[in-house]
N, C-alpha and C positions, 0 to 999 in steps of 0.2 A: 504494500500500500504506500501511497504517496504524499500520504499527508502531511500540510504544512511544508513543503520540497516544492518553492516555487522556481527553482534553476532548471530551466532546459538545456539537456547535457551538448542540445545538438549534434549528438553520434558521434563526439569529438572525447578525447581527454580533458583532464583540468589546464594541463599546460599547452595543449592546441586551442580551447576556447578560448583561455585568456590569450594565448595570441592573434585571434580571431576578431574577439572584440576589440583588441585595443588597435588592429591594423585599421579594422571598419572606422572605428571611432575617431581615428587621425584623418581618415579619407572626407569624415563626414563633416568637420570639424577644417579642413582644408577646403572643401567644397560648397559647401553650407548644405547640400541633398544627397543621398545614393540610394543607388537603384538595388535592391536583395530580393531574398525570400520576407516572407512574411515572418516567420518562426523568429530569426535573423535580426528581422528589424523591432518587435517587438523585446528582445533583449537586448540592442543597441539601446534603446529609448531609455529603458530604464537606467542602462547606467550614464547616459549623455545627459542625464537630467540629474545625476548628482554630482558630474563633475561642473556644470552649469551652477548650482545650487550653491557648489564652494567656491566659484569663483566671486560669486555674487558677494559673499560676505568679506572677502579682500583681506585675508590673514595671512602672514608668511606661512604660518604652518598648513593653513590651508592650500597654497602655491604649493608647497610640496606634496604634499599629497597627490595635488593633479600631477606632479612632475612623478612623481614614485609610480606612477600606473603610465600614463605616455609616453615617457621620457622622451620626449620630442621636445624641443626646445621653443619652435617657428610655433607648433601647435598648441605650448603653451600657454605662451602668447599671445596669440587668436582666441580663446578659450575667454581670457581675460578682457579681450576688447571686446568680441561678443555678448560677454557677460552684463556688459553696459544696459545693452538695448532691453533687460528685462530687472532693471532693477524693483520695476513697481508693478511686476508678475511673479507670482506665487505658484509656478510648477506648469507644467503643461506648454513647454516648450517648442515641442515638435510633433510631428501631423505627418501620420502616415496615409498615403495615398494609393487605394488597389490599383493597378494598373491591369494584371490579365494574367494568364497561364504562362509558364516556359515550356516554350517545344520541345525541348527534350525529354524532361521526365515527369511535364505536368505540374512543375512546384507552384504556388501560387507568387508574384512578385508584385513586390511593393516597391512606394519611392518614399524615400523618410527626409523629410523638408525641414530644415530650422524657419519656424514663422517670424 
């Protein structure tokens, strides 16, 4: 049983996820949209909205934090200017959008937008 086990493993390891998400999360975060699965983007979300959340409150320890999971330097940076545009917004950052099936194996795909 699965209760309260809200992490979708994504058919991945611990150490393939986390490199999963934090490559997605540089891309998304470089680009301000990307194009996934559904599955995919609904775990991006959640964590592109707490490193938004730390940026927001502007603490060195919080800067590292974001730096300890990115460790992108350009992206962290962006993280923080971004972080601007939602000082007087309380969560709900980002807005996934269906788009339609992948011909290959039928996945569903989304585009995950910063608003």
């Amino acid at each position: 049983m699965r209760h309260k086990k809200d992490i979708k493993k994504l058919s991945r390891n611990k150490s393939h996820r986390k490199a999963l998400i934090r490559n997605m999360a540089i891309s998304f975060f470089q680009n301000q949209k990307i194009i996934t699965t559904s599955a995919k983007a609904k775990q991006l979300t959640r964590f592109v909205e707490k490193l938004i959340t730390l940026a927001k409150k502007g603490t060195l320890s919080d800067y590292r934090r974001i730096n300890q999971f990115i460790n992108h330097p350009e992206t962290v940076k962006k993280i923080i200017d971004l972080s601007k545009r939602f000082t007087d917004k309380n969560g709900g950052y980002t807005q996934i959008i269906k788009v339609g099936f992948r011909r290959g194996d039928g996945a569903e795909k989304v585009i995950l937008k910063l608003l």
